[in-house]
C-alpha positions in Angstrom: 1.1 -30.9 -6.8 3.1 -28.5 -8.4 0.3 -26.1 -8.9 -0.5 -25.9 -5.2 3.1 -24.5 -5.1 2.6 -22.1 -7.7 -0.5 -20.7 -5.6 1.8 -20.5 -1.7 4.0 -19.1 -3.6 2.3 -16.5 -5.1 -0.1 -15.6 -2.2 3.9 -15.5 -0.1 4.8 -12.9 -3.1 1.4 -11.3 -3.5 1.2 -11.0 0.9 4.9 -9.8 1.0 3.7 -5.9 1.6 1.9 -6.7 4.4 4.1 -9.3 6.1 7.4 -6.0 5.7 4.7 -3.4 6.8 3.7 -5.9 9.7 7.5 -6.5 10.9 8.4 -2.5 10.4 4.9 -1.8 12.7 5.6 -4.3 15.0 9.6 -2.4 15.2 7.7 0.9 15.8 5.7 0.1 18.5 8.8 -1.5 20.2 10.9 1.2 19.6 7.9 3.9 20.8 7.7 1.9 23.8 11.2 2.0 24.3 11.7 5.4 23.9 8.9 6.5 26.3 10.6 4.5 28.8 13.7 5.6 28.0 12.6 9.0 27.6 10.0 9.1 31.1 11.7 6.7 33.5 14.9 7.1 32.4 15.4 10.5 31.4 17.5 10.2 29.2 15.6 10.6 25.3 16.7 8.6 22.6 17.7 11.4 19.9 17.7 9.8 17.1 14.2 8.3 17.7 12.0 11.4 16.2 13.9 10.6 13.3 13.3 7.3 12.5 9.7 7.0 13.9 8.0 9.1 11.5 10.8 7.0 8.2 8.8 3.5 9.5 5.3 4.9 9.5 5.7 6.1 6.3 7.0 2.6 4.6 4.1 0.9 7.1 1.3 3.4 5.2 2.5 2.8 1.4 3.7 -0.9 1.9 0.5 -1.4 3.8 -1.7 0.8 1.5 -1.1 -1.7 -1.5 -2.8 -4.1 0.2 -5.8 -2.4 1.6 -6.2 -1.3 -2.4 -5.9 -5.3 -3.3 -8.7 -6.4 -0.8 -11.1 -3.5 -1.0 -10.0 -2.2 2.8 -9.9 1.3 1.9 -13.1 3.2 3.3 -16.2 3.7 0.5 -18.6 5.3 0.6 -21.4 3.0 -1.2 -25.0 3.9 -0.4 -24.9 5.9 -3.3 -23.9 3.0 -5.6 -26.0 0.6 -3.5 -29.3 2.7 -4.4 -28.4 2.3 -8.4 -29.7 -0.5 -10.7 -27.4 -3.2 -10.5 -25.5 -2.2 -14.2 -25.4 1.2 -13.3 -23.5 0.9 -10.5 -21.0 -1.2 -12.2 -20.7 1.2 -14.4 -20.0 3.8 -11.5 -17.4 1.2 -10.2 -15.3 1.1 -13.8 -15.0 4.6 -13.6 -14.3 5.0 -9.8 -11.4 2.5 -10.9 -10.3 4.3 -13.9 -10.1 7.8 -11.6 -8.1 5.6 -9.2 -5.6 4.6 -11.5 -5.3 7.9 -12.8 -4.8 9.5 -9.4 -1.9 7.0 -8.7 -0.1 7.3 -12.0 -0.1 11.0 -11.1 1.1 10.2 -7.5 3.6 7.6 -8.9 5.1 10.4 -11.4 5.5 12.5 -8.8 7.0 10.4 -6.4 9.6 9.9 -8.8 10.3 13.7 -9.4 10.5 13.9 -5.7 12.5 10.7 -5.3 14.9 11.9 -8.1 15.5 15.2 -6.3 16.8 12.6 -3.1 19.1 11.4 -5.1 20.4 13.9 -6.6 21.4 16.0 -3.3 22.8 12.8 -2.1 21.5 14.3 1.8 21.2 12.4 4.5 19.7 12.1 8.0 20.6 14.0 11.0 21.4 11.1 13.9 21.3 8.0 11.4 22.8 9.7 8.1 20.5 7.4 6.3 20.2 8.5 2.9 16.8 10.3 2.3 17.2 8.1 -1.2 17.1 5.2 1.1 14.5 6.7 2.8 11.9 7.9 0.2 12.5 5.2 -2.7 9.2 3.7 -0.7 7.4 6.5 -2.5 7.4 5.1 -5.6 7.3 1.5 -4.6 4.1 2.2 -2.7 2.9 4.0 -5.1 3.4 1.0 -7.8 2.3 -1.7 -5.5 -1.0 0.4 -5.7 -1.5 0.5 -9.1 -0.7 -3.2 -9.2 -3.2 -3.7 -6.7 -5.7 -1.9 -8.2 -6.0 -4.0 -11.5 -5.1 -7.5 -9.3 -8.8 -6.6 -7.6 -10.4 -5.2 -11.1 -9.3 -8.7 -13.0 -10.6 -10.6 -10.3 -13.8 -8.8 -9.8 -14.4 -9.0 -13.4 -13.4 -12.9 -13.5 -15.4 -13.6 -10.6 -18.6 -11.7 -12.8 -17.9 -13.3 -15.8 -17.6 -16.8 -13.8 -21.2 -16.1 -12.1 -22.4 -15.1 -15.6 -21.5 -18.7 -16.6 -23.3 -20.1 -14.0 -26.7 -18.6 -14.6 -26.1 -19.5 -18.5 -25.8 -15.4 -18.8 -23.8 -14.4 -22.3 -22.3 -10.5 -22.0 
């Protein structure tokens, strides 16, 4: 029983990016909608809706971006692995993961720079006077959530192989 629990709750925890980016996506669209109205029918613009559109896509792409890393969604191009003897292009997958995770410690260090610099001017937004802290701290986050993602899908790749291996009777 309890370890049924122990798996809800950590597909809740492990599905929590994409539930936030869901709710902040479903906000945009309601809020685009609203503001063509407002802005077509009404004709009277909401100002401070340029500003915060383009703040909720951006936390939708890196919440949302963790999770297309943990379940594969990203787009691949795999006829070229496909065509490869079956150990080759497992080989061509560990280093396709490797570059990953070097491309996103790279991103991730300089998302902090950047996010750093945000708090240090202590500026704000035009209409909201959000603080662009507040605003860009999803840099990092996303950026984290990646990496976690990334080796979350390598450990379960590799368990599922070595799981299949044990199957057949197949010693690595």
């Amino acid at each position: 029983m309890e370890n049924t629990k122990k798996g809800k709750l950590a597909k809740v925890l492990g599905n929590l990016d994409v539930g936030l980016a869901c709710v902040l996506l479903a906000g945009l669209i309601v809020l685009s909608f609203a503001g063509v109205l407002k802005r077509y029918i009404f004709r009277d613009p909401i100002a401070w809706m340029e500003e915060i559109q383009p703040l909720l896509f951006l936390w939708v792409v890196f919440l949302a971006a963790g999770a297309a890393f943990r379940t594969g969604g990203h787009v691949a191009i795999e006829i070229v692995v496909d065509a490869l003897p079956k150990r080759a292009g497992k080989i061509i997958e560990r280093i396709n993961v490797v570059i990953e995770l070097l491309i996103l410690a790279y991103l991730t260090w300089q998302s902090c720079v950047f996010y750093a610099q945000c708090v240090t001017t202590n500026k704000v937004t035009l209409f909201l006077q959000l603080p662009y802290s507040l605003v860009y701290v999803i840099l990092p986050i996303g950026c984290v959530l990646m990496i976690v993602s990334v080796i979350y899908r390598e450990v379960s790749v590799i368990r599922a192989e070595r799981a299949g291996n044990e199957k057949e009777g197949i010693e690595e």
